[in-house]
Each structure stands twice: as C-alpha cells, then as structure tokens.
C-alpha positions as CSV (number, residue, x, y, z in Angstrom):
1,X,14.1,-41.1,3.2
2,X,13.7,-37.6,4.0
3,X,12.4,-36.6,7.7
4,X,8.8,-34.3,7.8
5,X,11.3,-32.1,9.4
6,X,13.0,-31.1,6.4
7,X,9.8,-31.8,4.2
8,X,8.2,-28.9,6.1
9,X,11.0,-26.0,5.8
10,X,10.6,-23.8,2.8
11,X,13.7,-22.5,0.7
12,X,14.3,-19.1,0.9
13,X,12.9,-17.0,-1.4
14,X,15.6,-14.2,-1.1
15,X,18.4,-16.4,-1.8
16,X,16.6,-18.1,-4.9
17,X,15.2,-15.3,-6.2
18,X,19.2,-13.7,-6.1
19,X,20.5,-16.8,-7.2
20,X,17.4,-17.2,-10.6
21,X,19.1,-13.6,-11.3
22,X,22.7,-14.8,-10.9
23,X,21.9,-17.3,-13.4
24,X,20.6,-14.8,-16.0
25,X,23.7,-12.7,-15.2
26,X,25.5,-15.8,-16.0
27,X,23.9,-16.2,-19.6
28,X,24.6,-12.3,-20.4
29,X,21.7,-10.8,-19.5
30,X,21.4,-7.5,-17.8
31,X,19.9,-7.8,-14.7
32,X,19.2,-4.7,-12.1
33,X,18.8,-7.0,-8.7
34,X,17.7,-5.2,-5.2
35,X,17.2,-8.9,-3.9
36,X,20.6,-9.3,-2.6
37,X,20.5,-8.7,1.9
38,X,24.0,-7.9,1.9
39,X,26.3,-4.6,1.4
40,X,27.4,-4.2,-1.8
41,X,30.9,-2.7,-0.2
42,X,34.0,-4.6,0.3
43,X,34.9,-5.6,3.6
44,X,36.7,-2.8,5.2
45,X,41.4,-3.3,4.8
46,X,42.2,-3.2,8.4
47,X,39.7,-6.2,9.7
48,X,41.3,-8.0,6.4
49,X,44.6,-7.5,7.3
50,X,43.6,-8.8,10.8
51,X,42.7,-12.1,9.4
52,X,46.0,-12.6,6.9
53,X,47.5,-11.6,10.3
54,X,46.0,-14.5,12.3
55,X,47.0,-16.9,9.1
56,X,50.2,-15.9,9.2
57,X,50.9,-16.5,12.9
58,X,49.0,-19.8,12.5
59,X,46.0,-19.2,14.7
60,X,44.0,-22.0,12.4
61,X,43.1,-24.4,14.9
62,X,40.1,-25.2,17.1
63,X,39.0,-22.4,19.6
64,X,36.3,-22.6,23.0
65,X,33.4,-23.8,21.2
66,X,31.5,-20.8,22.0
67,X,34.0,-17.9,21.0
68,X,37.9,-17.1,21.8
69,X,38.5,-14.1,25.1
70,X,39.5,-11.6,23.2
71,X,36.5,-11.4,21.3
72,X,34.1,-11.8,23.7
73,X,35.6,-9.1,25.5
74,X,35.3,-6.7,22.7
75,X,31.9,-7.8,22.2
76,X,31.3,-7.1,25.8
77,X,32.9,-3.7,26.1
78,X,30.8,-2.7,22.5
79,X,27.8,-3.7,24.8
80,X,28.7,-1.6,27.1
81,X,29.5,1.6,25.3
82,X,27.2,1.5,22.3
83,X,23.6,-0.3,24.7
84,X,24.8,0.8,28.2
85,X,24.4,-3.7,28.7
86,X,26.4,-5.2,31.0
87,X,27.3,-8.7,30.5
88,X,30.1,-11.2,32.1
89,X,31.6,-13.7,29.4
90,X,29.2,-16.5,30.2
91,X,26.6,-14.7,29.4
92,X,28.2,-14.4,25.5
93,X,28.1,-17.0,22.5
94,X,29.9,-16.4,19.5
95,X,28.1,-18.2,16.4
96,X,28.1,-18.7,12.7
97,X,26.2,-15.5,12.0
98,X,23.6,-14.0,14.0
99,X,20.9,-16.3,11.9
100,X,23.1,-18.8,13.8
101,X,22.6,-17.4,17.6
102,X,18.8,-17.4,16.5
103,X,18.5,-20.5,15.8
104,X,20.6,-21.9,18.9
105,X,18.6,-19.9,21.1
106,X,15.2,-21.4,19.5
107,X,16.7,-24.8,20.2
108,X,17.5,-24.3,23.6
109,X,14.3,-23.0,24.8
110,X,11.7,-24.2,22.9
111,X,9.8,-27.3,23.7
112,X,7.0,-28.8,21.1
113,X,3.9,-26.7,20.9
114,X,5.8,-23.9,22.5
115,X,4.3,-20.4,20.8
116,X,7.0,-17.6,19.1
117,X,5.7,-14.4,18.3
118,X,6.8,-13.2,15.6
119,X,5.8,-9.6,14.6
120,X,4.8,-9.2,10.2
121,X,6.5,-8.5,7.9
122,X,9.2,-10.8,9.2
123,X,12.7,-11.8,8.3
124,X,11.7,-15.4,6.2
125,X,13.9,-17.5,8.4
126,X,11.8,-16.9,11.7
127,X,8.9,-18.8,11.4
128,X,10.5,-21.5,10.3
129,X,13.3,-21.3,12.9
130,X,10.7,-21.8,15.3
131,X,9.2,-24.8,13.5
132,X,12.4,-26.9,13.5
133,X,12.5,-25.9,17.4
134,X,8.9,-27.8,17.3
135,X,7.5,-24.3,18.1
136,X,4.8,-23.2,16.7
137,X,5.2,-19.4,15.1
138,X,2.3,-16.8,16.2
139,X,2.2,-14.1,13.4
140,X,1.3,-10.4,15.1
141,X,0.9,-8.0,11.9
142,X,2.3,-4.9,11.8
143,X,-0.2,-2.5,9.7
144,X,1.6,0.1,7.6
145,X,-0.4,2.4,9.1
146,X,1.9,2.2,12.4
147,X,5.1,1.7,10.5
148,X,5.1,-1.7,9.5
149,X,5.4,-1.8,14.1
150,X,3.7,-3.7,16.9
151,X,2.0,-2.4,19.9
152,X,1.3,-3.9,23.2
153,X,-1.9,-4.8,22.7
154,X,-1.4,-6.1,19.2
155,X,1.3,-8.5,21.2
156,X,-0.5,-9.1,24.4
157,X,-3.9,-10.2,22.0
158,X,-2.2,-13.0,20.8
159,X,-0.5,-14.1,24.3
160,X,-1.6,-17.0,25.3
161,X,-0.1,-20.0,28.3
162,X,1.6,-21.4,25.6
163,X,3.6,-18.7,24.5
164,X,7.6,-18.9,25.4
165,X,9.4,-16.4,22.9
166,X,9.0,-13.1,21.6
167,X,11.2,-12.2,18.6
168,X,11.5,-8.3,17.9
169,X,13.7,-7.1,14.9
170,X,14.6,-3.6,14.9
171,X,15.9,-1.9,12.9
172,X,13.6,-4.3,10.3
173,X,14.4,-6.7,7.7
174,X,12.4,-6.4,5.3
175,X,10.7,-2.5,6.1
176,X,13.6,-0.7,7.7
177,X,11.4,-0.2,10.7
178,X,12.6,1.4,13.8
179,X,11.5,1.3,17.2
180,X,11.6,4.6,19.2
181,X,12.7,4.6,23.1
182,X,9.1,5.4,23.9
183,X,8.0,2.4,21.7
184,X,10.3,0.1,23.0
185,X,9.7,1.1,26.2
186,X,5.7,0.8,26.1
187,X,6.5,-3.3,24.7
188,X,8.7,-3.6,27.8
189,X,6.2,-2.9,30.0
190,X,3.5,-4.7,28.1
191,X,6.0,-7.9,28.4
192,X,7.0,-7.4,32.7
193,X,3.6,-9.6,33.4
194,X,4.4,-12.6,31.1
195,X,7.5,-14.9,31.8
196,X,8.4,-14.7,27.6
197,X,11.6,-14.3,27.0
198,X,12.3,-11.9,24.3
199,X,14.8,-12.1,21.6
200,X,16.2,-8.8,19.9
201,X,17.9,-9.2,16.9
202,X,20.0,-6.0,16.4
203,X,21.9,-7.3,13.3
204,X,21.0,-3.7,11.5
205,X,22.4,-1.5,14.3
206,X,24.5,0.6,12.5
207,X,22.5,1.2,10.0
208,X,19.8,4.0,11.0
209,X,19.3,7.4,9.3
210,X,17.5,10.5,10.0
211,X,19.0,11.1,13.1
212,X,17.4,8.0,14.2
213,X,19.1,6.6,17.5
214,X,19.1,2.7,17.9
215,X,17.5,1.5,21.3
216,X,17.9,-2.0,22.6
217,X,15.1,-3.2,24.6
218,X,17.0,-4.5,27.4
219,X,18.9,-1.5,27.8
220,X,14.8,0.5,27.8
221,X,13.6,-1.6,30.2
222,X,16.0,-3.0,32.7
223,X,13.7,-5.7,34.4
224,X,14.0,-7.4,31.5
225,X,17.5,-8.3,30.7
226,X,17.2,-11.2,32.5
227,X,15.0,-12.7,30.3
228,X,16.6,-10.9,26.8
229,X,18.7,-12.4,24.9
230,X,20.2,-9.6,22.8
231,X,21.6,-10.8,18.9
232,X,23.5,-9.0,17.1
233,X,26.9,-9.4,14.6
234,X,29.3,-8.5,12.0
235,X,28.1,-9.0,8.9
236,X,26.1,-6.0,7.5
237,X,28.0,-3.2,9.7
238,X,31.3,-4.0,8.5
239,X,30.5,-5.8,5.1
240,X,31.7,-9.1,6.5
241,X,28.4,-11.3,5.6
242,X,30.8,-14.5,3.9
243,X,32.7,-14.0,7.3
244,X,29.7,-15.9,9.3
245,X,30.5,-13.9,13.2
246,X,27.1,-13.7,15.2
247,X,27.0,-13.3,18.9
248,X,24.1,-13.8,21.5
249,X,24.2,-11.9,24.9
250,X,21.7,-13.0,27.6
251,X,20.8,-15.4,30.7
252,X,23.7,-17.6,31.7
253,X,21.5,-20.5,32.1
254,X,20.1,-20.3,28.1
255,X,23.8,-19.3,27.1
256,X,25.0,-22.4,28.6
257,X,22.8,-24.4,26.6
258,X,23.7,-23.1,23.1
259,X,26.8,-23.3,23.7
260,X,26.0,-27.0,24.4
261,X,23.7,-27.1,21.3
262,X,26.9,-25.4,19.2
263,X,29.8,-28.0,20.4
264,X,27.6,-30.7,19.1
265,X,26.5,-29.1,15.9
266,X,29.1,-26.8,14.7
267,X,31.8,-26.6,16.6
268,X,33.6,-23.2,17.6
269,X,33.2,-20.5,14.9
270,X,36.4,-20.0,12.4
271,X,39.3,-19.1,14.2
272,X,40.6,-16.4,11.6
273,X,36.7,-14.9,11.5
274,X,36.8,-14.4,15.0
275,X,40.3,-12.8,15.1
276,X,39.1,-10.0,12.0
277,X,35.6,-9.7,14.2
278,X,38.1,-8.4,17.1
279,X,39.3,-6.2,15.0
280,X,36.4,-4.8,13.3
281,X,34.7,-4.4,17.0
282,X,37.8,-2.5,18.3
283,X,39.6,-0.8,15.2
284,X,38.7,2.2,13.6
285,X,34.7,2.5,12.9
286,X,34.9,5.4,9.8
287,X,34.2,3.0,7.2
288,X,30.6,1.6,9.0
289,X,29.5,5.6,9.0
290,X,31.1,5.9,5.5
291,X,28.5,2.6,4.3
292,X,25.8,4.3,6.4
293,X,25.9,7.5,4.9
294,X,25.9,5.9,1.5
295,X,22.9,4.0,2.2
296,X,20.9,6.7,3.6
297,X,22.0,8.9,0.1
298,X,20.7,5.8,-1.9
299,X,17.4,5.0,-0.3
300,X,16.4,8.4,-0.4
301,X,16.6,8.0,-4.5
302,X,15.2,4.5,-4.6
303,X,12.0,5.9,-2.3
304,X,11.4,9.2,-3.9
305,X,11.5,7.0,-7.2
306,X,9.5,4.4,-6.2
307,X,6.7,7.3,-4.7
308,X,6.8,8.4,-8.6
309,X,5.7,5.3,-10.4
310,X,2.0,5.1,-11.0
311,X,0.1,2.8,-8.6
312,X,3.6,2.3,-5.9
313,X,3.8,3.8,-2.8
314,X,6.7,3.5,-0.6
315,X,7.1,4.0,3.7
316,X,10.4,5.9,4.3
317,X,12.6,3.1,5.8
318,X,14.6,4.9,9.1
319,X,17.3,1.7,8.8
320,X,18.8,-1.7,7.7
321,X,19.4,-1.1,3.7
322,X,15.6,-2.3,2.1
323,X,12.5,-0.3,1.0
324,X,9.2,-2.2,1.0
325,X,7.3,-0.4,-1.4
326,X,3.4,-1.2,-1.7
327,X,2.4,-2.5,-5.2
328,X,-1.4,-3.6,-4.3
329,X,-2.0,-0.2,-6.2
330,X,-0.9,-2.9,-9.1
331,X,-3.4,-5.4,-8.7
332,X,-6.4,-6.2,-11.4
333,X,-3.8,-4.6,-14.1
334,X,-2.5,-6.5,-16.6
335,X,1.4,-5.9,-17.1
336,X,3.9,-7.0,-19.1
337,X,1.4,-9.3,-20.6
338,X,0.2,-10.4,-17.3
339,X,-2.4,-9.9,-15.1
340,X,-0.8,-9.1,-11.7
341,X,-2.6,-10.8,-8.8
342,X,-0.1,-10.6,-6.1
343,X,3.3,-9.3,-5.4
344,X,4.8,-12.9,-6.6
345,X,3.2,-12.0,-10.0
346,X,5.0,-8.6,-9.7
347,X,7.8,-9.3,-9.1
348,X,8.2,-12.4,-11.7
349,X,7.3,-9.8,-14.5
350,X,9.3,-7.3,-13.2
351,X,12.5,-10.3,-13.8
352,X,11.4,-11.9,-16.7
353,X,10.3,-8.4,-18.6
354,X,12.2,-5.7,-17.3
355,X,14.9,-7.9,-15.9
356,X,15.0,-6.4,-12.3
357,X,15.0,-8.5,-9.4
358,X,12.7,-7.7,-6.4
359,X,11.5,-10.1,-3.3
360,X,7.6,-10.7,-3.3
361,X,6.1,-9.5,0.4
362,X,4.3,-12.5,0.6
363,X,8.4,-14.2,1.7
364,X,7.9,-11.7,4.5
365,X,4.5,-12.6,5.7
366,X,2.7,-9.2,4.0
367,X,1.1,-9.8,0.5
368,X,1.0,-6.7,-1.6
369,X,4.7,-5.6,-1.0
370,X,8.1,-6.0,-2.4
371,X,11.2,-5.8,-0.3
372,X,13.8,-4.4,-2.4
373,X,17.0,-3.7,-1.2
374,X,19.4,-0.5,-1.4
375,X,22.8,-2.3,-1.3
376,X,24.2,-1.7,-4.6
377,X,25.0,1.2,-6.5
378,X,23.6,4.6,-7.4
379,X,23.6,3.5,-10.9
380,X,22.3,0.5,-10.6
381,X,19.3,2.2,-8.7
382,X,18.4,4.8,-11.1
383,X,18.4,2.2,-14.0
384,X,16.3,-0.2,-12.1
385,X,13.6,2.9,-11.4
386,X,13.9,3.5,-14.8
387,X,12.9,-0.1,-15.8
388,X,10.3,-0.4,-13.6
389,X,8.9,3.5,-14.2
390,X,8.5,2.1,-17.6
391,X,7.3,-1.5,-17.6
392,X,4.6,-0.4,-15.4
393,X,3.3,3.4,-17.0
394,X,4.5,2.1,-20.8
C-alpha cells in the first residue's frame, strides 16, 4: 500500500536518536543527550505574551495562505537592516518552519532528474528533500581541512546540464561552519555562469561567535538575488522551535508557486505563531544576544573537552549551537566491550554504556564524526565530558 516515495525516505536519525534517549529518560535512567537541535532556553516573555495577546483578541482563524502583512513586513524590514536585501511582499512566504520553505522551494523548482548540490556534511533532511522533489542530490564534500567548506571549484566539478539547485547552509548544521565575505563572495562569482538557483538557509543567523559577522550571499554578490532564495526563521534565535514560523525571500515567480504548493498542502501557517513571530522580529532582541553569549561560553567547554579525550579531535565551530568532533582517532579500538568501526558504533556505546547521546556523522553525510550539540546546560556538559573522558581512556 505504501508508495516507493515514502519507501525511499529515511527517518531521521537526530530525532530518533533524541527520542531512544527520551525513552531511557522515561524508565529513570540518567542520560547526558547533545542530540537535541534546539535551544535548551525557554521562549523569550514578550513574544509569549504576544501570542496569549492574539488569543485573547480572537485572531484564531484562517490567514493569506502564505503569511499575514504585518509579518511580512517585519520580515521585510529585518531584511533590510540585518542583510542590506530588499524585497516587496510578493517576493515573501511565511511557512511551517524554515525546513518547511525548503521543501516548498524544492517542489516548485525541481523537475525529475533535476541535480541539487548539496555541500557535506549536510543537514539530514536535504538530500532527501530533493529526492521527494524527484531530484536527484549531488554530494560536494567539504574536507575538514577547509573548515568542513566548499570552494568553487569543488562546486563547479560536480556541475553538470542537469544541475538546477544549489543549497548552501551557513552558519552549518551539523559543523558550525561559517562562510567569510571573501568566501561567499568567491562562490558567487563561481555561480554568475550557471543559471542554478541557490538556496541559503540562514536558520543559524544569530548564532555566530568570535566576532564572526554573518554574510548572506545575495547580499555578497548582488547579480544573484535574482536567482536566491534566501531561508531563514524563528526557531533557534528566539527559542521558538514548537512555534513552526519559517520564511522564504526570493524571485516572485518561484514565490508564487510555493505559495501555490502551501494553500494545497498546508494551508496558512498558525495565526497566533505568526502574530508572536511579529513580535519576536520587532520587540526587543537582548534575550537572542543573552542565548548567543551562552552558547559561545558553552561550546568553548564542550571543544576544549572534547580536544582532551584521547583519540577526539574537535574543529572550533564559529556558529549554530553543535561541535562535530572527529572520533576516527577511535577506530580499530575496542570500547565499552565493543569494537568501534564507525561513528554509528560510537555513538551506540557511548548511549548504551556511558548513557550519553551523540548523532553518528555518517546522518550528516561524513563518517568518522559525531555532531553533538551545545544546547543544554553547563552541567550537563561537563558531566557528559566526564562520561565520555572515561568510557573511552578507562
């Protein structure tokens, strides 16, 4: 009964690896868990009194499929001042999440055999996006030796007549890579010659340390807006993940159509979401540096701790909230009563022995890593190095 379609997409490993240590949780058992790809912080009082606000006056009813005016005009003035992007409000959708405007986008552009690049490591949902778009997903790898990045010639080697979309995620989930102006702009250039259109997801933003600045690659390279469709959202900058508010920005005509693709599959995104999402756009903004300089406090303990464990390395994320430490150093060993032969071996020890919870690499298209993430507390960190320290040096 069940279509090839659905036979063919994979569950993802992030959410059933959280929800294997939820269960264990459930039965009593201590669990430390950097699986989890959402802040650990409680959504911030003033968007939550915007949305008993909105209750309250009875704004509970269906809304323009593809987002309400005031919204899209904060969205559009937050454009504006944070990118330097101009857009008009037909040139904005307002989805269920930004994993929503992705996946919209893939469907309205995307004919069958269609090519999507898709730099590695990767967020898991991408390839597989494409693949229910009848694409067919192009892995470029990024070597750790560059930052977990891309370069234009590692994207232009792979370009073939076939290839329609180019999917570039920075700040990174899973590495917390960053691309610089000068990086961005180099891609940009790389891309002028090809008629891809390039989709930025931008869902980490907020989220960059070190000084880092956050670059859009629209913004870098002006000549090609026209064919980038910029994604972005509420969720991880203002702790609002259950809220489900992603927006696209980009061409009218490929706007248009998910917004046509939306009203048939979703509908308009909740009314009270959207009215908190103004408010969180507009209000004030101390509580997102607040979270940021949290996370930049905590993944400096998780790295330096990781960089101390016998046969780990870890790459010094610049954003998002994950470290993607290198365990291959691990391999051949036998730990925990196991012989580790990949970073799925890893990181079922590291659950079932020292009761930690870690994403293999091989979810994110790079064997030989875990992605662990930062979003939970400073305690919670330090035990989990602890655990870890000591499963794998005895």
């Amino acid at each position: 009964m069940v279509s090839e379609r659905a036979k063919s997409v994979k569950p993802s490993p992030t959410l059933s690896l959280s929800a294997k240590a939820k269960a264990l949780k459930a039965q009593g058992i201590d669990v430390v868990s950097f699986s989890a790809g959402e802040p650990d912080f409680d959504t911030p009082d003033n968007i939550k009194q915007a949305a008993i606000k909105a209750i309250e006056q009875g704004f509970t009813k269906y809304c323009p499929v593809d987002g309400i005016p005031e919204l899209k005009e904060a969205i559009i003035e937050k454009f504006r001042v944070d990118n330097g992007l101009e857009y008009k409000p037909s040139e904005i959708v307002v989805s269920c999440g930004a994993k929503h405007s992705i996946y919209n986008v893939l469907q309205a552009v995307v004919n069958p055999g269609d090519e999507v690049l898709i730099p590695s490591p990767y967020w898991v949902s991408y390839p597989d996006m494409a693949a229910l778009a009848g694409g067919v997903p192009v892995i470029v790898e990024g070597k750790e030796e560059n930052g977990f990045k891309v370069t234009p010639d590692d994207i232009l080697s792979k370009v073939t007549d076939k290839t329609k979309v180019f999917i570039l995620n920075s700040p990174c989930n899973p590495t917390g890579a960053v691309y610089s102006r000068e990086e961005l702009e180099a891609l940009g250039r790389a891309l002028l010659d090809t008629k891809i259109l390039i989709i930025s997801d931008e869902i980490y933003e907020k989220l960059i340390y070190d000084g880092e600045r956050h670059y859009s690659i629209a913004s870098v390279v002006p000549d090609l807006k026209s064919r980038t469709v910029v994604v972005n959202g509420v969720s991880k900058a203002y702790s609002m993940t259950g809220w489900r508010i992603g927006y696209a920005a980009g061409p009218e005509d490929v706007m248009r159509a998910c917004a046509k693709i939306q009203s048939q599959s979703t509908s308009n995104p909740t009314s009270i979401s959207m009215a908190a999402s103004v408010e969180a756009l507009k209000g004030p903004q101390d509580a997102v540096e607040s979270m940021r300089r949290e996370f930049e406090q905590r993944r400096n303990v998780l790295v330096d701790g990781l960089n101390a464990i016998s046969g780990i390395t870890c790459f010094k994320p610049r954003g998002a909230f994950y470290a993607f430490p290198n365990v291959s150093g691990l391999f051949g060993r036998t730990i925990g009563g196991r012989e580790i032969k990949s970073s799925m071996d890893f990181s079922e020890v590291l659950l079932d022995v020292a009761r930690v919870a870690a994403v293999p690499g091989s979810a994110f298209g790079a064997e030989g890593y875990l992605r662990m993430s930062y979003a939970t507390s400073m305690e919670n960190i330090r035990e989990g190095l602890k655990r870890i320290k000591e499963l794998v040096e005895g």
